[in-house]
N, C-alpha and C positions, 0 to 999 in steps of 0.2 A: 431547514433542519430535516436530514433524515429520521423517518420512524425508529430507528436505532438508539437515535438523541434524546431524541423527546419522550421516550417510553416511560423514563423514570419521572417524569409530569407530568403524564399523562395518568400511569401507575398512582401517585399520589392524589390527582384530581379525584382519580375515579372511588378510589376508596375515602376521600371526604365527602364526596358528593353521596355515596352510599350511606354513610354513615349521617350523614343531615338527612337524608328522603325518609330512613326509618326512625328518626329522634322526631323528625317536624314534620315533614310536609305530609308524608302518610299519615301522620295524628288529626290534620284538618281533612273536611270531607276535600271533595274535588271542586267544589264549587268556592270553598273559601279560600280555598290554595288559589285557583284561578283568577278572581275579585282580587288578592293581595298581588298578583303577578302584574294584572291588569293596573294598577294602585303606581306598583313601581315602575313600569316603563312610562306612568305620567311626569315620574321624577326624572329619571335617566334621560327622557327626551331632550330634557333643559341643561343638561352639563356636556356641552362641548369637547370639554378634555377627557371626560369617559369614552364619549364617544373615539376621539382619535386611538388613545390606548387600548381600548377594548380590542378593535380591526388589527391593531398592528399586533398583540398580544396570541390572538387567535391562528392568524395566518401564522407568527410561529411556529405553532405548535401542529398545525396541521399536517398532514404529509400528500393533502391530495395535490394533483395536477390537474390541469386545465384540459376540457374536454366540447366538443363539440356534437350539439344535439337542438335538435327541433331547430334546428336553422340559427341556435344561440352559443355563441363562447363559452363558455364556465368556466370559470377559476376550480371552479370543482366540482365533482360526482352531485352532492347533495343539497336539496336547496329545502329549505321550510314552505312547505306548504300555505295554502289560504289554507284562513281560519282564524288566526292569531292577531296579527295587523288587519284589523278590518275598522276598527273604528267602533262607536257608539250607536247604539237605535234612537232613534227619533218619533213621534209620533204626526209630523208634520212635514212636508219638504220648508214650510216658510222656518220653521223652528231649526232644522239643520245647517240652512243656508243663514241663518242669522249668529247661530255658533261658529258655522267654519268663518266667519268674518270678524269675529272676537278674538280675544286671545284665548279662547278654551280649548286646551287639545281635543278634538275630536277623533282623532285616529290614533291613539295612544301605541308604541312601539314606533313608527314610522321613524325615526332617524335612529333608536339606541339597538333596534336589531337587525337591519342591515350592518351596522358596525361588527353587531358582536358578533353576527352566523355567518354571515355573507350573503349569496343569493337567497330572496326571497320572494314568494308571491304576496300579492297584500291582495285584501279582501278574502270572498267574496262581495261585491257591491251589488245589489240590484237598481233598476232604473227609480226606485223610489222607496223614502228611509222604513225600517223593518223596525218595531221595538223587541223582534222573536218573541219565545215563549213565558210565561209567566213558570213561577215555581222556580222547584229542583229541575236543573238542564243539564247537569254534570255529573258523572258519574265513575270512578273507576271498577276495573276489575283487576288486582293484584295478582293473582295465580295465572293468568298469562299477557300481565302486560298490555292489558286492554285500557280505552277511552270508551267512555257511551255517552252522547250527546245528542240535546234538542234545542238547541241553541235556538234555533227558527231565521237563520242568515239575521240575525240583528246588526243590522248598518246605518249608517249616516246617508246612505241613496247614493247614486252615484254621479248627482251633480254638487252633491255639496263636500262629499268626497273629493272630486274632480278638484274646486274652489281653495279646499284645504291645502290640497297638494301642489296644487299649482303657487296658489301663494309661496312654496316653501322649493320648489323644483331645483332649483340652483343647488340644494342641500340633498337633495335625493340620488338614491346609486346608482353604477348602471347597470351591474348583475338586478336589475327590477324586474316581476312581471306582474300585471295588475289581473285581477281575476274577475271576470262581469258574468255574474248567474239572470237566467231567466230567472220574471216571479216569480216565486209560486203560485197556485192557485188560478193563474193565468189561461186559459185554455183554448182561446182563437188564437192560430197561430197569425194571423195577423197584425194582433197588438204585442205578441209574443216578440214578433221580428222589428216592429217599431222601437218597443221597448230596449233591445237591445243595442240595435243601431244607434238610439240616442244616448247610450250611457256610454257607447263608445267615444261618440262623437264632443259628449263631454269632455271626457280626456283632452282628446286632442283637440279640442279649440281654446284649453288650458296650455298646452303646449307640452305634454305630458305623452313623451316617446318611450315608451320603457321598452325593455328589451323583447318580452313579447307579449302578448296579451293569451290569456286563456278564456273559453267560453266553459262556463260550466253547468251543463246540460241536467246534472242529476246531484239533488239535495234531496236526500228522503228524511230530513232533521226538522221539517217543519209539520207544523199543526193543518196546513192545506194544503199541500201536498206529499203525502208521507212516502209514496211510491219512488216518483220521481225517473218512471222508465223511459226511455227515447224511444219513440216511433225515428222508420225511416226518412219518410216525408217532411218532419220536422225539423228534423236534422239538417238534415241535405240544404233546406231552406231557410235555417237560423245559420247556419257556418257560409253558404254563399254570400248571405248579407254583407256578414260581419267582413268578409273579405274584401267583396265589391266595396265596400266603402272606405276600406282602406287602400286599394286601389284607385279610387277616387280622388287620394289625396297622395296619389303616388308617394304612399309610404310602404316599407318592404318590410313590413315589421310581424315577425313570424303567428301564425293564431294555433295557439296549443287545445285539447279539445279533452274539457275532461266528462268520465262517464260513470257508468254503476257496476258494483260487481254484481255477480248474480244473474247476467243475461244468459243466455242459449248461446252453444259454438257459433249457431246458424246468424243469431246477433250482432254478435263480435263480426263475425266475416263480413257480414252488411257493413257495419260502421266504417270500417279499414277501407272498402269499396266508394263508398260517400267523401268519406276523408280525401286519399287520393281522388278521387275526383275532382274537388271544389278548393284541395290544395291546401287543407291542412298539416299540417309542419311535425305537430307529436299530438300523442293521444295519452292524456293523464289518465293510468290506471290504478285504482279505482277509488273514487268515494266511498264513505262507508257507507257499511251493512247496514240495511235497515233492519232491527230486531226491538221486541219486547221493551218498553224500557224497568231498571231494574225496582218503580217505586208501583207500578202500574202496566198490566198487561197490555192496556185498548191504548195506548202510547206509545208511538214507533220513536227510538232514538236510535241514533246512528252508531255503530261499532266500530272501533277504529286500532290500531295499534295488533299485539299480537294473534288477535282473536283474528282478524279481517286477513293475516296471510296467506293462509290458504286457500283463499276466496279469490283474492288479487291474483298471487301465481296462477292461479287455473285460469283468469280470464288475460292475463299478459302472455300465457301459452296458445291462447288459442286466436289472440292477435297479431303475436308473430306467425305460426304457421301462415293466416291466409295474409301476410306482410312479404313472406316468402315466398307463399303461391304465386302471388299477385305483381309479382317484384316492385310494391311501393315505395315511394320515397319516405317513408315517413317513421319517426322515433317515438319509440315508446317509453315513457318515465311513466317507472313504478313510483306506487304511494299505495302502502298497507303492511303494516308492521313490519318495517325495518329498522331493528333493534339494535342490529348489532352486523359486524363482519361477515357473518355464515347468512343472516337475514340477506345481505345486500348482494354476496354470494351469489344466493341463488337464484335470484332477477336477473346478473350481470349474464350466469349460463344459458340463460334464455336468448344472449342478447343487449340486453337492456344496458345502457351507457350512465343515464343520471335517474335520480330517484328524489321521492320529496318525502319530509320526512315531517311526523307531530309526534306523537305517543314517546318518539325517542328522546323530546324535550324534558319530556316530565320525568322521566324512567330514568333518564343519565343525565339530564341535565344541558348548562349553556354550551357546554365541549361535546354535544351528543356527535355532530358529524366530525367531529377531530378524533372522537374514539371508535368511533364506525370504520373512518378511513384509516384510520393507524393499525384495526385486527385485522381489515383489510390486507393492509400491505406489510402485515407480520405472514397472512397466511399464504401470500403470493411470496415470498422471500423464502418460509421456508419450506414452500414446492418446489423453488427454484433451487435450491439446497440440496434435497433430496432428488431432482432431477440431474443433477449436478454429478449429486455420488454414485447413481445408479449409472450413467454413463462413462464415469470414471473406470 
């Protein structure tokens, strides 16, 4: 379907979906809205025929085309973000690995939102289960479209993760990328580099090839470690691992590398330098902001969605320039409020081919990248229009 077609369902989506976020879902805080989200994809997981309809429903209505980046195919520009698909916190690895072998969803969304969005990342996972933060972890900011969270990576670990998935692998997409964060709080990079090596190697002794894997370097959403900055050294030494061992198993399976915003030009330029070097594929920018959070000053929660733009573009500026100094091979996917059309815009003028998206879930809803990519390709049509006439 051309965006042409589809405008007038899309047009319609958008304005019910508007009209439900201000009747309902803006009436619950963000954290009950999220709990009930979290509630239904334990349902949706279990209806097969949702699932088929959903996928095929979605890509109608979409207008993106398939793109290639970070060494991955894409059916499209946008992919969901970690964060969402991660699963359950545990307090034990024997307690996680005893649920992913029951019939208890541990990873709730895992088959009904690859159907509904398409490409997704799942996780974050770390190498052992997180129960995060106690309390309020959720927060909106309505006047720009903002998320603030301190979730604290709450997972299942990323062997019972691995266990879950694997069990069900046959049923998993292949727009997938699984996302493996350092601990927190971890601070010998030697157990740092174990750590992660092993939750890789989980996957894959699961049988679990997803399309690529990200390493995610910076989480400032926890309680131990709220910073969440990369040193050089560190770096250069958690991404060779993580390669080296999938070299190992002579797999080609691309490693995406996500980071913080908020560094120094002189940072960014390092990073790009490491990366091409050890042969990382793209460079996720950026996680969120770490700021204030809104119940409690001396608590860092993560800023995410329209707040975090201007943060992100400035650090996806100054990793293409030294991408272009440097003549890198390597793709940058934005992640930080990309809202809408003009949002996605102006990453794409930097550059930037696919982007990942969260904040856009909650703000516009299940069609958020079918409305992303349809203003999109309203506003490339009618430049092409008015390029048209002016040469006329």
């Amino acid at each position: 379907m051309s965006w042409r077609s589809n405008r007038h369902v899309l047009w319609f989506y958008r304005h019910t979906y508007t009209a439900l976020y201000e009747l309902l879902i803006s009436r619950l805080s963000a954290q009950r809205a999220h709990e009930a989200v979290i509630g239904s994809l334990r349902i949706m997981d279990r209806a097969p025929l949702l699932h088929r309809l959903s996928g095929t429903e979605v890509k109608a209505l979409s207008p993106a085309q398939g793109i290639e980046a970070g060494g991955v195919s894409l059916s499209q520009a946008l992919v969901l973000a970690a964060g969402l698909v991660k699963g359950d916190g545990f307090s034990s690895e024997d307690d996680a690995l005893r649920a992913a072998e029951s019939t208890r969803n541990i990873v709730p969304g895992w088959r009904i939102i690859p159907a509904l969005l398409g490409p997704v990342e799942f996780g974050s996972f770390t190498r052992f289960p997180r129960m995060g933060n106690d309390g309020t972890v959720l927060w909106r900011r309505e006047s720009s479209r903002s998320l603030q969270n301190r979730v604290g990576l709450k997972n299942p670990g990323a062997r019972a993760a691995a266990l879950f998935l694997g069990m069900r692998k046959e049923l998993l997409p292949s727009e997938l990328g699984i996302n493996i964060a350092v601990s927190p709080g971890v601070q010998d990079i030697g157990q740092q580099e174990r750590e992660v090596v092993e939750s890789l190697e989980f996957f894959l002794d699961e049988g679990l090839l997803p399309a690529w894997f990200t390493l995610n370097l910076s989480c400032p959403n926890t309680e131990d470690d709220p910073l969440g900055h990369q040193l050089e050294a560190e770096t250069r030494r958690l991404c060779g691992a993580f390669i080296n061992c999938l070299a190992q198993r002579s797999l080609a399976i691309p490693l995406w590398v996500k980071i913080s915003p908020g560094l120094s030009a002189e940072q960014y330029h390092a990073l790009v330098r490491i990366f091409a070097d050890v042969g990382v594929k793209a460079v996720v920018a950026t996680n969120t902001l770490p700021e204030p959070s809104p119940e409690d000053p001396a608590q860092i929660a993560g800023l995410g969605g329209g707040g975090l733009f201007e943060s992100t573009l400035d650090a996806v500026a100054h990793l293409r320039e030294e991408i272009i100094r440097s003549n890198a091979a390597i793709d940058i996917v934005a992640c930080g409020g990309i809202l809408d059309g003009a949002s996605f815009q102006a990453y794409r003028d930097l550059g930037v081919k696919a982007a990942q998206y969260w904040s856009a879930l909650v703000y516009r809803g299940p069609l958020a990248a079918a409305l992303i990519e349809s203003e999109l390709s309203a506003h490339e049509y009618e430049y092409e229009a008015a390029h048209s006439e002016s040469l006329a």
